[in-house]
DSSP file (Angstrom, degrees, kcal/mol; ACC not computed):
  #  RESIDUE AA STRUCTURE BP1 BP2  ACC     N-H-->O    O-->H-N    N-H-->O    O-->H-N    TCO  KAPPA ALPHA  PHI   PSI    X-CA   Y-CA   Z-CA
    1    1 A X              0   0    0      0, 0.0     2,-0.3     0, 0.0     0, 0.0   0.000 360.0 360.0 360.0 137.4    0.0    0.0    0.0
    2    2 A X        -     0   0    0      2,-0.0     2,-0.3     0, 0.0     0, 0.0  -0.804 360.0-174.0 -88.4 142.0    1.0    4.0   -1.0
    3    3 A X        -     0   0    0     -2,-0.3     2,-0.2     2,-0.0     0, 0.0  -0.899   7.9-159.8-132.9 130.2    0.3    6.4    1.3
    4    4 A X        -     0   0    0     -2,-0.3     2,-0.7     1,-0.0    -2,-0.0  -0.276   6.0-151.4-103.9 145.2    1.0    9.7    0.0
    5    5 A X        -     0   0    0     -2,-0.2     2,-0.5     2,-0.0    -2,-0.0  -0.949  17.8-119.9-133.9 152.6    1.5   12.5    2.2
    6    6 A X        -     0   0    0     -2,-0.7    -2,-0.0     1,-0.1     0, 0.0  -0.820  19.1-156.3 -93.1 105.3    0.9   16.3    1.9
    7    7 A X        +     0   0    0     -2,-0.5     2,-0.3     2,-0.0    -1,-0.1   0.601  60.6 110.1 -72.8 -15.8    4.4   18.2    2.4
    8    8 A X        -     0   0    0      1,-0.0     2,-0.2     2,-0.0    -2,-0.1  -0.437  57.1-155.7 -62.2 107.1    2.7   21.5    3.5
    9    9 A X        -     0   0    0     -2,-0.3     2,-0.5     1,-0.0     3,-0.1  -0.763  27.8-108.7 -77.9 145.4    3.2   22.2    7.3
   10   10 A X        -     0   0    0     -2,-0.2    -1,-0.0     1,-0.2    -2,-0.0  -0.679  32.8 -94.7 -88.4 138.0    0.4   24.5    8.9
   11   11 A X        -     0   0    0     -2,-0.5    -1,-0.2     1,-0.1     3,-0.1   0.156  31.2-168.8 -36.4 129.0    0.8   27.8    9.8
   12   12 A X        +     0   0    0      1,-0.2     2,-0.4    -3,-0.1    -1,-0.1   0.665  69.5  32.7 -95.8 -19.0    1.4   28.2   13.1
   13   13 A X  S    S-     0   0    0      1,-0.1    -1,-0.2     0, 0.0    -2,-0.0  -0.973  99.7 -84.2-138.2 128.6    1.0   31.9   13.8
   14   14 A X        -     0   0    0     -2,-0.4     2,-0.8     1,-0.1    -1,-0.1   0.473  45.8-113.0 -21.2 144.1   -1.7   34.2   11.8
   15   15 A X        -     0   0    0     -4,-0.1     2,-0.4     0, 0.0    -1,-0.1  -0.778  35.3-166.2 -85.9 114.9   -0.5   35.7    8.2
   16   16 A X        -     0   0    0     -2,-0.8     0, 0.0     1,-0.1     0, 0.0  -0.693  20.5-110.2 -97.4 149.6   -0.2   39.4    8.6
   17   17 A X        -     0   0    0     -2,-0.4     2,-0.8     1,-0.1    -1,-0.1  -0.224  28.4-118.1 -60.1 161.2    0.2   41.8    5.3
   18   18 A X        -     0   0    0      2,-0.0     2,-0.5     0, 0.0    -1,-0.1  -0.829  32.7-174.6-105.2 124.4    3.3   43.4    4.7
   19   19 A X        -     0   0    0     -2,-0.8     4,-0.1     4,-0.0    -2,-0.0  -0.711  25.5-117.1-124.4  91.1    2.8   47.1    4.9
   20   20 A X        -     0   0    0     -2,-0.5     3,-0.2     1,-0.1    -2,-0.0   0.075  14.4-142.0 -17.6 127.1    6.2   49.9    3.9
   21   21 A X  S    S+     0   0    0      1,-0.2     2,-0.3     2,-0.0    -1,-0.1   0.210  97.4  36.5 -80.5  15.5    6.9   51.7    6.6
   22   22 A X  S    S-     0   0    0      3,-0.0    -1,-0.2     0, 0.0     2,-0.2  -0.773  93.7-147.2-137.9  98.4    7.6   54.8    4.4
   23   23 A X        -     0   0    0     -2,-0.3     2,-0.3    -3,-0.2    -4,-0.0  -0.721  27.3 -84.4 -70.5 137.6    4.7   54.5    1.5
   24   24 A X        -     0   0    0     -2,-0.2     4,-0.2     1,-0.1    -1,-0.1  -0.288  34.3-151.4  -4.9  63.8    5.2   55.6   -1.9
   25   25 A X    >   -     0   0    0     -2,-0.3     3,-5.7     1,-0.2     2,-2.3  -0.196  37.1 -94.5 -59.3 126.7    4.7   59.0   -2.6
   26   26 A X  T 3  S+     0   0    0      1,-0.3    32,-0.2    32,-0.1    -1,-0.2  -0.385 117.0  43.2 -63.4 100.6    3.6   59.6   -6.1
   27   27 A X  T 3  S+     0   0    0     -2,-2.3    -1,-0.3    32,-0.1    32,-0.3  -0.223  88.0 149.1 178.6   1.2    6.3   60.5   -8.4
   28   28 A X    <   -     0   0    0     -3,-5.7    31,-3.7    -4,-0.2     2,-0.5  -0.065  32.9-151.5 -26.2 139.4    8.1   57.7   -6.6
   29   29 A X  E     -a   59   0A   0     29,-0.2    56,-2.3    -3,-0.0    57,-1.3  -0.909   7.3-164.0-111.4 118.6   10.8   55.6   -8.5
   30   30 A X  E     -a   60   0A   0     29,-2.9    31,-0.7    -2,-0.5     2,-0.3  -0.858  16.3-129.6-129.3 161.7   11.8   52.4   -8.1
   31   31 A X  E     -a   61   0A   0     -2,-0.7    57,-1.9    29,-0.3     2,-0.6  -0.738  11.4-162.6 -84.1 112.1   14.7   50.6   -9.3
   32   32 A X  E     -ab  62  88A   0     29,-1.2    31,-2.1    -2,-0.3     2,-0.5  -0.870  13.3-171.5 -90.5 111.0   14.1   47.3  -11.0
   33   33 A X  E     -ab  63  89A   0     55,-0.8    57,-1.8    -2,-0.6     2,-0.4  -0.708  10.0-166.5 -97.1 133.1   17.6   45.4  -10.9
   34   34 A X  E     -ab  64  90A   0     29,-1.8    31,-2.4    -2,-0.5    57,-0.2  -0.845  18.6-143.8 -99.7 149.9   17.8   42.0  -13.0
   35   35 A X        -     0   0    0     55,-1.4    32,-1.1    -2,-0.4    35,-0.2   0.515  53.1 -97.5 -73.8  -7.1   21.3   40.2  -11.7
   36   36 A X  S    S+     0   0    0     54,-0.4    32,-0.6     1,-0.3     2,-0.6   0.865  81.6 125.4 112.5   0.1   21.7   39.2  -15.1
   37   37 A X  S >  S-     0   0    0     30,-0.2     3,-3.7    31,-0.1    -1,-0.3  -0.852  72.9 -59.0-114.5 155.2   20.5   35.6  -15.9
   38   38 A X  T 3  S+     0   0    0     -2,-0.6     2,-1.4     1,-0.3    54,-0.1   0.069 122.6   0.4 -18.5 145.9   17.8   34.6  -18.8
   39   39 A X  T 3> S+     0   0    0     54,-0.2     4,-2.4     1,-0.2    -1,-0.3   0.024  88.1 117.6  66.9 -16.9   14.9   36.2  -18.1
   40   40 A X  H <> S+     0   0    0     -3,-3.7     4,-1.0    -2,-1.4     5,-0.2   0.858  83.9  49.6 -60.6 -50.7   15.5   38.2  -15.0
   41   41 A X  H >>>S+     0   0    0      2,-0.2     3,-3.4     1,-0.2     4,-3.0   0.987 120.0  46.8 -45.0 -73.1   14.8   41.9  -16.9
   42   42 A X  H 3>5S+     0   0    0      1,-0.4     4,-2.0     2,-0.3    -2,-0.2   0.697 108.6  48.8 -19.8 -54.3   11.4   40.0  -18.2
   43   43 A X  H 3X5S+     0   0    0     -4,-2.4     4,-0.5     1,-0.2    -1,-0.4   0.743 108.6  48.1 -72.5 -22.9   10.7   38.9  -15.5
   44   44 A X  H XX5S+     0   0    0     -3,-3.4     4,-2.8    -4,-1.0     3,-0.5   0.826 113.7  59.3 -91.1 -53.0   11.1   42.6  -13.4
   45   45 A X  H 3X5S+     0   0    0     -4,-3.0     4,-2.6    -5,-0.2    -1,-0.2   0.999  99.6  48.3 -40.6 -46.5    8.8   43.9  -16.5
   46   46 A X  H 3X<S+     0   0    0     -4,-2.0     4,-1.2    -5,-0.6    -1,-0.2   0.899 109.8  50.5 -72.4 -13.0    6.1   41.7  -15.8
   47   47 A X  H <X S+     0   0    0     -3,-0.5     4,-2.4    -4,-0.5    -1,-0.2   0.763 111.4  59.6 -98.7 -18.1    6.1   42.9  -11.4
   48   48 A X  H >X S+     0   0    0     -4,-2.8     4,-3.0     1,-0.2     3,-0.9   0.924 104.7  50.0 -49.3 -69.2    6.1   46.8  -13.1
   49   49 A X  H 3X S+     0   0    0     -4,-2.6     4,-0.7    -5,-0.3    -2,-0.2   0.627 113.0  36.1 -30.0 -40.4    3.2   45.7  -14.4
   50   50 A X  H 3X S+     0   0    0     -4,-1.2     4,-0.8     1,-0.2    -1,-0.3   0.672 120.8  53.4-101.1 -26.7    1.5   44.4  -11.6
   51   51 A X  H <X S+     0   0    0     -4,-2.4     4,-2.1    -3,-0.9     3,-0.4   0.942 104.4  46.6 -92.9 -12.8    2.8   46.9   -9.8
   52   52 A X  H  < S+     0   0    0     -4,-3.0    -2,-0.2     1,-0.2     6,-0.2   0.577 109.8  63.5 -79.1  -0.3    1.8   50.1  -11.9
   53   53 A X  H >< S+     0   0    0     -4,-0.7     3,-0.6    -5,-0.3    -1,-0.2   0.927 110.0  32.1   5.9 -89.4   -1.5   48.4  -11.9
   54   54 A X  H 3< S+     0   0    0     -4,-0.8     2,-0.3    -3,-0.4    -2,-0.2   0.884 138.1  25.7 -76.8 -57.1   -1.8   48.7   -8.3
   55   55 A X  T ><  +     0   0    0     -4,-2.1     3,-1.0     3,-0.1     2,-0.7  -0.767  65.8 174.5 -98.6  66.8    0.5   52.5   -8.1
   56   56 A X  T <  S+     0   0    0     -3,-0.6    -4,-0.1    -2,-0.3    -1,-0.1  -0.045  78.4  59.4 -76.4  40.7    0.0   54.2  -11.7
   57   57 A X  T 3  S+     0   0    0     -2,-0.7     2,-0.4     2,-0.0    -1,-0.3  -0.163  89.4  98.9-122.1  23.1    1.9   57.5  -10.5
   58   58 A X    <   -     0   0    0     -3,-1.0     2,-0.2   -32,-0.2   -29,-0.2  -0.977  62.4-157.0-102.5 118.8    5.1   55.2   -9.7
   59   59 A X  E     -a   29   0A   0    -31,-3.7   -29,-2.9    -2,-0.4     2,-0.2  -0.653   2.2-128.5-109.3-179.7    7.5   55.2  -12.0
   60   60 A X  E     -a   30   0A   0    -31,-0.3     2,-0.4    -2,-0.2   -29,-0.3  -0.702  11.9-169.3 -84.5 138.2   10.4   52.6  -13.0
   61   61 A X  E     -a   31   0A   0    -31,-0.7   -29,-1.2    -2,-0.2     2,-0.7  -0.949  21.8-145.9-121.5 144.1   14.2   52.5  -13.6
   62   62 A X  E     -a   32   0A   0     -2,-0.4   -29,-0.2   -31,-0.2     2,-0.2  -0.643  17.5-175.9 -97.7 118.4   15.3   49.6  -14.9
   63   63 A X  E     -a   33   0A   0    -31,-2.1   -29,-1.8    -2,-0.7     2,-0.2  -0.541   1.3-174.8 -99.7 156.8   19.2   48.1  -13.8
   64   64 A X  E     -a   34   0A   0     -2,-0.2   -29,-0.2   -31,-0.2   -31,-0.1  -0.630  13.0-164.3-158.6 105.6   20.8   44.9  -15.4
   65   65 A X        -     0   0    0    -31,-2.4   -30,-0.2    -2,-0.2   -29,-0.1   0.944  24.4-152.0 -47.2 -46.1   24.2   43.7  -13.9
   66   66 A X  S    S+     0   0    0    -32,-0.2     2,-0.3    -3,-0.1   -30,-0.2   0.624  73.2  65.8  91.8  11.9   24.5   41.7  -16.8
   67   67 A X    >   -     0   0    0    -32,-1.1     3,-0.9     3,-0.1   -30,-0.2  -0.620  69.4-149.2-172.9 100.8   26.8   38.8  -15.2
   68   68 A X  T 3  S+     0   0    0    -32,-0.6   -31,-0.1    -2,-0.3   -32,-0.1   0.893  96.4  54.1 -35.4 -39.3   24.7   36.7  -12.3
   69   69 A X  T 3  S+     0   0    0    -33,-0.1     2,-0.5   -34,-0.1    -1,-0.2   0.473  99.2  63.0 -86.5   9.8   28.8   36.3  -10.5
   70   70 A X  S <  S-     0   0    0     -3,-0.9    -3,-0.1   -35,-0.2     3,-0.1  -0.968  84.7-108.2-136.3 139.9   29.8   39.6  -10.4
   71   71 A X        -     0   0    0     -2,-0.5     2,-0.5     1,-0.1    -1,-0.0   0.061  37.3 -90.3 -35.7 156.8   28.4   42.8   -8.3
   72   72 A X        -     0   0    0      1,-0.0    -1,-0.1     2,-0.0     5,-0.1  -0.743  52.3-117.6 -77.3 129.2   26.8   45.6   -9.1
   73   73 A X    >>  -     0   0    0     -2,-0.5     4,-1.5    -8,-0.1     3,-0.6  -0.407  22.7-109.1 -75.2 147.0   29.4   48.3   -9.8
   74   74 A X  H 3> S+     0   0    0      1,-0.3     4,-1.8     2,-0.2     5,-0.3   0.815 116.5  53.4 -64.5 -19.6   29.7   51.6   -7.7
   75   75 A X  H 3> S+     0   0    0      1,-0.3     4,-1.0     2,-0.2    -1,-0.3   0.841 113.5  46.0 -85.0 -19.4   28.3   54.1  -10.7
   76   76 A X  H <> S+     0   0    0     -3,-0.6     4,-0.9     2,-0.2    -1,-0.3   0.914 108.9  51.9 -84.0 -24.9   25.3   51.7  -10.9
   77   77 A X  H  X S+     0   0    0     -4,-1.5     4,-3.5    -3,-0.3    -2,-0.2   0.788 113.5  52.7 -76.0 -37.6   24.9   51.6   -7.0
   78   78 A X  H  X S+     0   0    0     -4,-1.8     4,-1.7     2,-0.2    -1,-0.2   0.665 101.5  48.9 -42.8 -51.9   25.0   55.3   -7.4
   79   79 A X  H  X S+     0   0    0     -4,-1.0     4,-0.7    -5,-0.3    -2,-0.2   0.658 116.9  54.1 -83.1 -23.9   22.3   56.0  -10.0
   80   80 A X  H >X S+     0   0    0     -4,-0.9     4,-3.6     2,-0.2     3,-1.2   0.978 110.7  39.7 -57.1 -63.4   20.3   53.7   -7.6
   81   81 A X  H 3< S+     0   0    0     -4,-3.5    -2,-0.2     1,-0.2    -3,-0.2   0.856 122.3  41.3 -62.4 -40.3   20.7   55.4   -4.8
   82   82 A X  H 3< S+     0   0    0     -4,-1.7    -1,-0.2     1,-0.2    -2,-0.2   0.432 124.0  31.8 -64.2  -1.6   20.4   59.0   -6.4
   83   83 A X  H << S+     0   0    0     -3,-1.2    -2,-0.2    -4,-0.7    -1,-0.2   0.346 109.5  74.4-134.7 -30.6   17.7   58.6   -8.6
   84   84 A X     <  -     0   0    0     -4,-3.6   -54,-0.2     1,-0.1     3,-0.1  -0.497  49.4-162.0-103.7 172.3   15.5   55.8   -6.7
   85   85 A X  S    S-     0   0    0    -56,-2.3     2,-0.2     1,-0.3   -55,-0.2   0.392  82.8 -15.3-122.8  -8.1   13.3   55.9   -3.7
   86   86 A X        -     0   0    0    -57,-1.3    -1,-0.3    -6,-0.1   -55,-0.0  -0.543  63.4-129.3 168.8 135.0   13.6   51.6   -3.5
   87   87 A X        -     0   0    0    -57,-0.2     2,-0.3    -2,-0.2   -55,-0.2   0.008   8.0-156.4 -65.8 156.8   14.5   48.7   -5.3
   88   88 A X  E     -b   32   0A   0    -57,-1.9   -55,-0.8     2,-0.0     2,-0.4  -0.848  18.8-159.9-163.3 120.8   13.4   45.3   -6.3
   89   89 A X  E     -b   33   0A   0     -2,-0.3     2,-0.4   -57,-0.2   -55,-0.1  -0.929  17.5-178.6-109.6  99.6   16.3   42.8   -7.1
   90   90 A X  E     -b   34   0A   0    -57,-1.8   -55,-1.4    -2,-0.4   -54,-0.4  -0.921  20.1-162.2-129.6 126.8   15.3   39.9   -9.1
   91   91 A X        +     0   0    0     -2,-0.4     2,-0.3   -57,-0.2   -52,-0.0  -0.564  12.5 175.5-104.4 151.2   16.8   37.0  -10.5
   92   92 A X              0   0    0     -2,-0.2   -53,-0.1   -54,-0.1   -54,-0.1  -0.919 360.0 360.0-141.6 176.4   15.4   34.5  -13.6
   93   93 A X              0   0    0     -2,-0.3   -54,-0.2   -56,-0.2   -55,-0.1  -0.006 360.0 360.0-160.4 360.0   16.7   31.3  -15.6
């Protein structure tokens, strides 16, 4: 006889939302950086979308290390940090 089992443990403590403790002011910008493997820019297109959806006075700038192994270089760390008000760092294959 199989007996199959469900790998999902249950929740032990209530799910709460996740809520910015500084919200978005419109004209916000945020930085989407892909590290640089297949897909990663795509994939940081498709969470603008869902987020300018959700914010349509938030705008985007879009980063690409270009090499998953290697860091982000200081003039790119730079144009984040002077130009963005927060990032989202995203990986693909």
């Amino acid at each position: 006889m199989v007996t199959f089992v469900d790998p999902r443990g249950v929740p032990g403590a209530a799910t709460l939302p996740y809520t910015l403790n500084d919200p978005l002011e419109p004209g916000a910008v945020i930085a989407l950086m892909a590290n640089g493997f297949p897909d990663s820019a795509t994939f940081l297109d498709h969470i603008a979308d869902a987020i300018g959806t959700r914010l349509p006075d938030v705008g985007f700038a879009r980063f690409d290390k270009g090499n998953a192994s290697r860091l982000a270089d200081d003039a790119m760390l730079d144009d984040v940090a002077g130009t963005c008000t927060a990032v989202i760092a995203a990986y693909g294959h």
